[in-house]
N, C-alpha and C positions, 0 to 999 in steps of 0.2 A: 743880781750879781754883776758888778762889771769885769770888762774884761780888754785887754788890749792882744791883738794881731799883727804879727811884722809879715809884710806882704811880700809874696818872692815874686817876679816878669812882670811890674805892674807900673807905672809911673807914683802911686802913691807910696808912701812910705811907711805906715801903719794905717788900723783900723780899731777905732777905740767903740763900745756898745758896752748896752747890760741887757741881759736877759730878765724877766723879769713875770713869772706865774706863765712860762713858755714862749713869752711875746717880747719882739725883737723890740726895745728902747734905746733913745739916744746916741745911732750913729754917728759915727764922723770921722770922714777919713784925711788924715794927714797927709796934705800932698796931693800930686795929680791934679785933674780938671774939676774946678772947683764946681763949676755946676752941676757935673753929672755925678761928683760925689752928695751934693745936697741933694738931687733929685734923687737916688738911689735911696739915701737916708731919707727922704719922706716918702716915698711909698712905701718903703716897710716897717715903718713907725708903728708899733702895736699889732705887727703879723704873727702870725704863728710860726714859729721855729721852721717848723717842717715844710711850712708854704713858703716860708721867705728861701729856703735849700731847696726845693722843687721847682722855684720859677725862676731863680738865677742859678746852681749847677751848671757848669759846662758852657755857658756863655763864652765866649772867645770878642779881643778887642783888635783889629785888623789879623794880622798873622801872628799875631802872640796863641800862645796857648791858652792866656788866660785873660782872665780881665777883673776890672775893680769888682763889680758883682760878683763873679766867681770868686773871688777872693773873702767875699763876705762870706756866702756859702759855706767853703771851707774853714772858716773861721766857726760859724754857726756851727759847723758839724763836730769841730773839737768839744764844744760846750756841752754834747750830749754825751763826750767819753768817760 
């Protein structure tokens, strides 16, 4: 299933994925630092839901609250409600 994310304290501006038999496919985040949205997007290329929410969760990007990976996360975690 895909799904799109509008990110709230983040320099990106959405977060577009599908989920797919529980595994994270085809990130890609609109916006922000392009690199570390593609690096994001391939190491969780085919993760498992819960592991890709477990190992970004609560990340913080200098003094922001949040950051591009936590944003994923919380994106991720809408997908299970």
């Amino acid at each position: 299933m895909d799904y799109e994310y509008k990110t709230r304290g983040v320099c990106s501006r959405r977060i577009t994925f599908s989920v797919e038999d529980g595994k994270v496919r085809n990130v890609f985040f609109d916006g922000g630092c392009n690199g570390n949205g593609k690096g994001v997007a391939a190491l969780v290329e085919g993760m498992d839901v819960d592991e890709a929410i477990s190992r970004m969760r609560g990340i913080r990007c200098g003094m922001k609250a949040t950051s591009c990976p936590d944003q994923l996360a919380q994106a991720l975690e809408q997908t299970k409600a």
